[in-house]
C-alpha positions in Angstrom: 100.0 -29.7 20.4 103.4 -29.1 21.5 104.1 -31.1 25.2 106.2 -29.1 27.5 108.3 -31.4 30.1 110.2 -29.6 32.9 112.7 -31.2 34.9 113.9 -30.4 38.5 111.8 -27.8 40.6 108.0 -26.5 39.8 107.5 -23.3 38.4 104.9 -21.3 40.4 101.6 -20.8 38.8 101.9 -17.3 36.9 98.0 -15.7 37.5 96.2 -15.4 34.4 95.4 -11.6 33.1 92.1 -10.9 34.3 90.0 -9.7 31.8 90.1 -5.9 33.0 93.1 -5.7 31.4 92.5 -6.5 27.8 95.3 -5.4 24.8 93.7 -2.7 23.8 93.3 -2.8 19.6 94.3 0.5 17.4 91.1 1.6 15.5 91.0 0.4 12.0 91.0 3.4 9.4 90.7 3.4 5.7 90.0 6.5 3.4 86.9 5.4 1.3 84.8 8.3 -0.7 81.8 7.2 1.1 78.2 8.5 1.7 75.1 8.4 3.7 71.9 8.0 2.0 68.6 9.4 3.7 67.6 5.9 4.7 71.3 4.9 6.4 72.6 3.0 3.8 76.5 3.5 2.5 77.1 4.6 -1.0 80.8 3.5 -1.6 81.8 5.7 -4.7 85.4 4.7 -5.3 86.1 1.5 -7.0 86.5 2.7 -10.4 83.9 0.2 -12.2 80.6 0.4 -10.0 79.0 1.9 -6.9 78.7 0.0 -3.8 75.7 0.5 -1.7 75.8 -0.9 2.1 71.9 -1.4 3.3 72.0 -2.1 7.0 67.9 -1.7 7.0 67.8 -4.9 5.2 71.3 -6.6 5.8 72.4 -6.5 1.9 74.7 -5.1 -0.1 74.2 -3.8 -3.8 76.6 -2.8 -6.5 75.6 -0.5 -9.8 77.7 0.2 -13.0 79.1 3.8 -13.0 78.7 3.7 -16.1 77.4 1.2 -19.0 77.6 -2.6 -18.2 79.9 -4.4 -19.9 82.4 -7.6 -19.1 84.5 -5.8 -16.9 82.0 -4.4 -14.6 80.2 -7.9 -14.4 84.1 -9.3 -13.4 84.7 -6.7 -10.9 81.4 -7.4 -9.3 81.6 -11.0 -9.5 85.1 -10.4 -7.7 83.8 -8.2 -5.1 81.1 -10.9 -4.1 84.1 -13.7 -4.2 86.0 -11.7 -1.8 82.7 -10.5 0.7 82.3 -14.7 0.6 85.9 -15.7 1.4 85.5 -12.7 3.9 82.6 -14.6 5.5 79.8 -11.8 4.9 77.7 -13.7 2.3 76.9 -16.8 1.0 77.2 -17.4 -2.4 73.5 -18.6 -3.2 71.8 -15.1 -1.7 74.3 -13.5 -4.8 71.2 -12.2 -7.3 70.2 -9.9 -10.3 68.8 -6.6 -9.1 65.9 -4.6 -10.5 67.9 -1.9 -12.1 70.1 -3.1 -15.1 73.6 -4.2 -13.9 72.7 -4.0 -10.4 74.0 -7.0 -8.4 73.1 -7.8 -4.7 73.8 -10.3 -2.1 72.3 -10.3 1.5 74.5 -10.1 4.4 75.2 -12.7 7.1 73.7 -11.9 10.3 76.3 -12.1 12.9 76.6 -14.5 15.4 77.4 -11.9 18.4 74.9 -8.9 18.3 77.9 -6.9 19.0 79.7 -6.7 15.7 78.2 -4.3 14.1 77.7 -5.5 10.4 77.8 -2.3 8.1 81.0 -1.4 10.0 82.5 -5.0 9.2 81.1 -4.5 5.4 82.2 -1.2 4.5 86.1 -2.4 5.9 85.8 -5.5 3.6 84.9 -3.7 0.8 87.7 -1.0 1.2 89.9 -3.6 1.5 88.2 -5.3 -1.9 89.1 -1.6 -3.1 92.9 -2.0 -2.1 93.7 -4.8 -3.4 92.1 -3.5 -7.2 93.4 -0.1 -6.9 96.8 -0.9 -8.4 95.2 -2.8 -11.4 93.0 -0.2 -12.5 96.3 2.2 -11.9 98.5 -0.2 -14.0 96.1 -0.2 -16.6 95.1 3.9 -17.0 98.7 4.6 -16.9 99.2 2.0 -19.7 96.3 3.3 -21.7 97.6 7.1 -21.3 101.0 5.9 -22.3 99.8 4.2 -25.7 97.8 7.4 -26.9 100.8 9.5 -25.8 103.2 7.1 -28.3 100.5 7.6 -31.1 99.9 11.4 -30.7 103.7 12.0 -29.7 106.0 8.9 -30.6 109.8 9.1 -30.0 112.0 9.8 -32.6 113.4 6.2 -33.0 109.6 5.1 -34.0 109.1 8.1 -36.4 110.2 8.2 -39.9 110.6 11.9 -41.9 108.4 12.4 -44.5 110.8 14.1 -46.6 109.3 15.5 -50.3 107.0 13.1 -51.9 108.0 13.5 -55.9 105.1 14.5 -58.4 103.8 12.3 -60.8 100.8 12.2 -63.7 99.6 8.4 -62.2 100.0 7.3 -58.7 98.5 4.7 -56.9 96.6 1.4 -57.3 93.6 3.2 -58.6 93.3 4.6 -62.4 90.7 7.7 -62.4 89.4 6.1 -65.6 89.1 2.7 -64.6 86.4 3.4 -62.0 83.6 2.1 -63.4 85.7 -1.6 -63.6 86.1 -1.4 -59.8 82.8 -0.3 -59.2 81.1 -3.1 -61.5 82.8 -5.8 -59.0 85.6 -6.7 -61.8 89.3 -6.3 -60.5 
């Protein structure tokens, strides 16, 4: 705590802001493909591995595979629910198994203020969560697109001419007549 010492003559008081007069915040705004089920819950569609479904009813939030579970959709969820608990919207130990194969869940903090409202605060974490993965998963398409295009396509440095391949009676490691050697288990 820094001490402040002022020699000679005393400032006059400066009147504190009254509280009319707040800063007024910009609105936060994030593009998210985002919908609204039947019951009020938020369907998050964009992170490329899994679904992310905001439930204010019941104060939880739910992630499905898009499409088979594997290793990386168990990592990205278990990311997601790192970052919601560093965030301060969950607790670890409320982190379960869902009903539906893949399905993770985690019930949401209720807030200390009534005012916050809590699938507003959820829905910007996870965009944010979405952010922060979006250039890995971009990294990684464009490096997958790039290998097939050097296999399909590769650059004339990496390519050798086939050139005419000269006829011959025998070729190979494989007589015609000795098949029944290699198919006997004797090489």
């Amino acid at each position: 705590m820094p001490i402040t010492i002022t020699v000679g003559k005393q400032e006059e008081e400066v009147p504190a802001t009254p509280p009319e007069e707040k800063t007024k915040h910009l609105p936060l705004k994030m593009k998210l493909d985002i919908r609204k089920a039947v019951d009020g819950s938020l369907m998050i569609f964009d992170h490329p591995e899994m679904d992310i479904v905001v439930v204010p009813s019941t104060n939880k939030v739910v992630t499905f595979p898009k499409k088979s579970y594997s290793d990386d959709v168990y990592a990205a969820q278990d990311r997601l629910f790192r970052h919601l608990f560093s965030s301060g919207l969950i607790t670890p130990g409320t982190v379960e198994g869902g009903n539906v194969h893949g399905a993770i869940g985690a019930v949401i903090l209720p807030p200390q203020n009534s005012a916050f409202p809590v699938a507003d605060l959820m829905v910007l974490s996870v965009g944010k969560f979405i952010e922060e993965e979006k250039p890995d998963y971009l990294f990684a398409a464009a490096y997958d697109k790039e290998v097939d295009e050097m296999y399909v396509d590769p650059p004339p440095e990496d390519n050798t001419p086939l050139g005419k391949v000269p006829q011959a009676v025998r070729k190979g490691a494989l007589q015609p007549y000795d098949t029944r050697r290699y198919l006997a288990g004797y090489s």
